[in-house]
N, C-alpha and C positions, 0 to 999 in steps of 0.2 A: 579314321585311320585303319591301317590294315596291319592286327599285332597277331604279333607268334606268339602262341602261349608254351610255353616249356617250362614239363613239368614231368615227376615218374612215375609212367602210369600203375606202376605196385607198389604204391605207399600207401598209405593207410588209409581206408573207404571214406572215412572221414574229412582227409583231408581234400580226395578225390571231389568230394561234395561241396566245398566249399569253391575248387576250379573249375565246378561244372556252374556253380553261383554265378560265378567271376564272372564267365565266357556267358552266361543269357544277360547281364547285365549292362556288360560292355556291346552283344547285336542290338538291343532293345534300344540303346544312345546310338544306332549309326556304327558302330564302328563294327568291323568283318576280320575275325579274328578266326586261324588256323592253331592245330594243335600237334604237339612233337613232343617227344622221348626225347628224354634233358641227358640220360647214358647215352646217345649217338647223335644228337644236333651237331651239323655240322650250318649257320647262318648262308653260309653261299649255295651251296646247292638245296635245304629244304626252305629258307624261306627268304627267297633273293631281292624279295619285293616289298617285305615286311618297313613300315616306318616304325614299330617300335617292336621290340624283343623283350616281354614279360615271364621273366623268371618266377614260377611259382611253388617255393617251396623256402627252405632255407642256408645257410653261408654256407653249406655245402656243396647243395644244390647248382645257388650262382659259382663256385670258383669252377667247380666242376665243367659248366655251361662257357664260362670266360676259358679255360684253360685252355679247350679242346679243339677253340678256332685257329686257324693257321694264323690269322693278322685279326686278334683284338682289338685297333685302334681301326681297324674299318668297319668294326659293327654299327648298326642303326641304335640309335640312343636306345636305351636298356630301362627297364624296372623289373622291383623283386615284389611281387603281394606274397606275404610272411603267412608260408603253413609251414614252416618249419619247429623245431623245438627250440631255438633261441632266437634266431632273426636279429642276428646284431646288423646285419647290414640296412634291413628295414626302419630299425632304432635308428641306428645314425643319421638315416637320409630322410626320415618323416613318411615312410609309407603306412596307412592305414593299413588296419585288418577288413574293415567294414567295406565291403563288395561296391557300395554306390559312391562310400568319401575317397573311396580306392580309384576308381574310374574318375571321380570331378580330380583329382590331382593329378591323372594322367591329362586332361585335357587345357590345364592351365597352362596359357603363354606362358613364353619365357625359355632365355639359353639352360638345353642338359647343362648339366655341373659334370664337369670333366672330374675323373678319379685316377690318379695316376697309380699303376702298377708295380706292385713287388713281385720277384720271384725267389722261391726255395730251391735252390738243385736244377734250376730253368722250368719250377711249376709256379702257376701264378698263385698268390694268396689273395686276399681282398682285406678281413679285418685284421685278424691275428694270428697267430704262432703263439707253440712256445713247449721250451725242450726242458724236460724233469720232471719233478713235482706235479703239477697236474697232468699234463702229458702220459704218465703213466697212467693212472685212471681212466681218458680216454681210450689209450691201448687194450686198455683190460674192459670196456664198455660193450656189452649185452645189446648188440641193435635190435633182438628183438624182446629185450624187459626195454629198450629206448622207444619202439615201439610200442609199449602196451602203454608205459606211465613215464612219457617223455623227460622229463630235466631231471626227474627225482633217479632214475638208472644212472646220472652221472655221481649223484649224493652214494647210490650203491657201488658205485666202481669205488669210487673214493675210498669207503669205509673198507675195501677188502686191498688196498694201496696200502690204508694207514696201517693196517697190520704187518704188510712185510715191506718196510720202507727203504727206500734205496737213495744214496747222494752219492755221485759221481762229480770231479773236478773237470769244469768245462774252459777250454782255453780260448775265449773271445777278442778277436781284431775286428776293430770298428775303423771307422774316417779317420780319430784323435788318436785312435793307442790301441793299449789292448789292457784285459784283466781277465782272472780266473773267478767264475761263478759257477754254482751248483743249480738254479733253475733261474733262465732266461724267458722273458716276455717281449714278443715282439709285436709293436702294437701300430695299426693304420687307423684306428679310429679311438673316438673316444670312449667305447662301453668294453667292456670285456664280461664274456657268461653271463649276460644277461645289463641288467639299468645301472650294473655298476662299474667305477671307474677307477683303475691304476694310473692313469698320467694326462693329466686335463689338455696337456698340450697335443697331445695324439690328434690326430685331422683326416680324414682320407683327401681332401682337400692337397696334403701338403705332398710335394716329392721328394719326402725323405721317411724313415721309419724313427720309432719312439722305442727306445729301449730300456726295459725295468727290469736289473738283475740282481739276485740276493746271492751273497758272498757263500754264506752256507743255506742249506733249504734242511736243517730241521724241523720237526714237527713243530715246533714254535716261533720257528721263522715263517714259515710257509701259512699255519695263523696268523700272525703281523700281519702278514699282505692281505688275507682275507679280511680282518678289522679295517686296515688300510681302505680296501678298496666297499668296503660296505659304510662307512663314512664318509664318501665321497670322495678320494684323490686323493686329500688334499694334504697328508701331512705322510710324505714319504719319511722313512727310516735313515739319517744320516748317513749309514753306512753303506747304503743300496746305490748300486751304478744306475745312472741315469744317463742317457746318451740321447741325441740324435743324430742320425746317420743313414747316407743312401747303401751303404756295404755293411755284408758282418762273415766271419768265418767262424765256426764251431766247429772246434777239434776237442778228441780228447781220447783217453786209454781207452775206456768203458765206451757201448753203443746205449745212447740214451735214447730214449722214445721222443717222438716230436709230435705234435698235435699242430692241424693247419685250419682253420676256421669248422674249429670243433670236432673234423675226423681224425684218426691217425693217422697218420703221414709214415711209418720208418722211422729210421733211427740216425742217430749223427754220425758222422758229418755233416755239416750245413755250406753251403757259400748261400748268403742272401745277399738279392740286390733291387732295388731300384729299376726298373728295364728301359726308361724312355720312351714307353707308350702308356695310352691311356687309354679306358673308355668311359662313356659318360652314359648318365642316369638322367632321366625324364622327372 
């Protein structure tokens, strides 16, 4: 196969090391893999000839990579090898870390898995959103303490959130209706920040979004969810809106921070939607 490796070349030496792994391991099996800057890949003009598009880094990485192409649904089937700091999108699809079980599952028959697309404000997302409550701590996140001591700089954002804590009323219209919540999750897959789960039914599979909203997000609701989702899903809070739906609009007095698979995004307003394209994973 002939794969584009995209990836950015000043991230961290380390993980540099691991796509220089990647790339002798994948010529050594036959395959002739070129290399591109994931901040300016554009798929039709640098790598026109590519059968597969290997995103290497994480859900940043890929939306960033998906966002930027003029027609996402005419990419060459795609994979992500996870050097990223979460790699939820890796979690949900089954890609290895390990360089050779990485390559054997590029190379196994079988139809890409189509993933259909949401966008925020007309940017594409991939696993998740989500406006308040953690979103603020992304906003406030240190890329380079995220850099030195990956996942634990979001533990540091967080704890300097909880001190000056902020809930804003958020007015949400979905497909069914609408209601007022203080922090919204919008969710395309099953994991959220890492092997844990808010809403089992979440799918990238599906072409609709999964919506987990808490009425008020105090400090002890916004705990719920965290036991919530470190239990496994499975025993949502009666009171918590639970939707699915290919639309949502976020209005509200206050401008709240948004987090889009794990960067920060801005602030609200939102129109999310569904797009009617897709693209697919190897």
């Amino acid at each position: 196969m002939r794969i584009a490796l995209v990836y950015h070349p000043r991230m961290a030496r380390a993980r540099l090391v691991k796509v220089a792994l990647l790339a002798r391991v994948l010529q050594a099996r036959g395959h002739i893999t070129s290399h591109h800057d994931s901040m300016a890949f554009d798929a039709l003009r640098d790598a026109p000839h590519a059968d597969l598009i290997c995103v290497c880094g994480g859900d940043g990485t890929a939306q960033l990579v998906i966002a930027q192409q003029a027609d996402p649904a005419a990419l060459p089937p795609l994979a992500i090898y996870p050097t990223g700091t979460i790699n939820l999108l890796a979690r949900e699809l089954g890609y290895p870390a390990d360089p050779v079980q990485f390559a054997a599952r590029l190379e196994q028959a079988g139809a890409a898995l189509p993933v259909p697309l949401a966008a925020i404000n007309g940017r594409a997302f991939l696993c998740c959103s989500s406006v308040g409550a953690d979103a603020h701590a992304v906003a406030a996140l240190s890329e380079n303490l995220k850099a030195r001591i990956g996942r634990l700089a979001y533990v540091a954002a967080m704890a300097r959130v909880l001190l000056r804590w902020r809930r804003h009323p958020i007015e949400v219209e979905h497909d069914a209706g609408s209601f007022t919540a203080e922090a919204i999750f919008i969710l395309r897959g099953r994991f959220y920040a890492g092997p844990w789960t808010l809403d089992h039914a979440a799918s990238l599979a599906e072409d609709h979004m999964r919506v987990v909203a808490l009425p008020t997000a105090r400090r002890r609701d916004v705990a719920r969810l965290a036991l919530h989702a470190l239990l496994g899903g499975k025993r949502p809070a009666a009171h918590w809106h639970l939707v699915a739906t290919r639309r949502l609009s976020l209005r509200g007095t206050e401008a709240v921070a948004v987090q889009i698979d794990g960067d920060h995004a801005g602030t609200t307003p939102l129109d999310i939607a569904m797009t009617g394209q897709a693209v697919r994973f190897a």
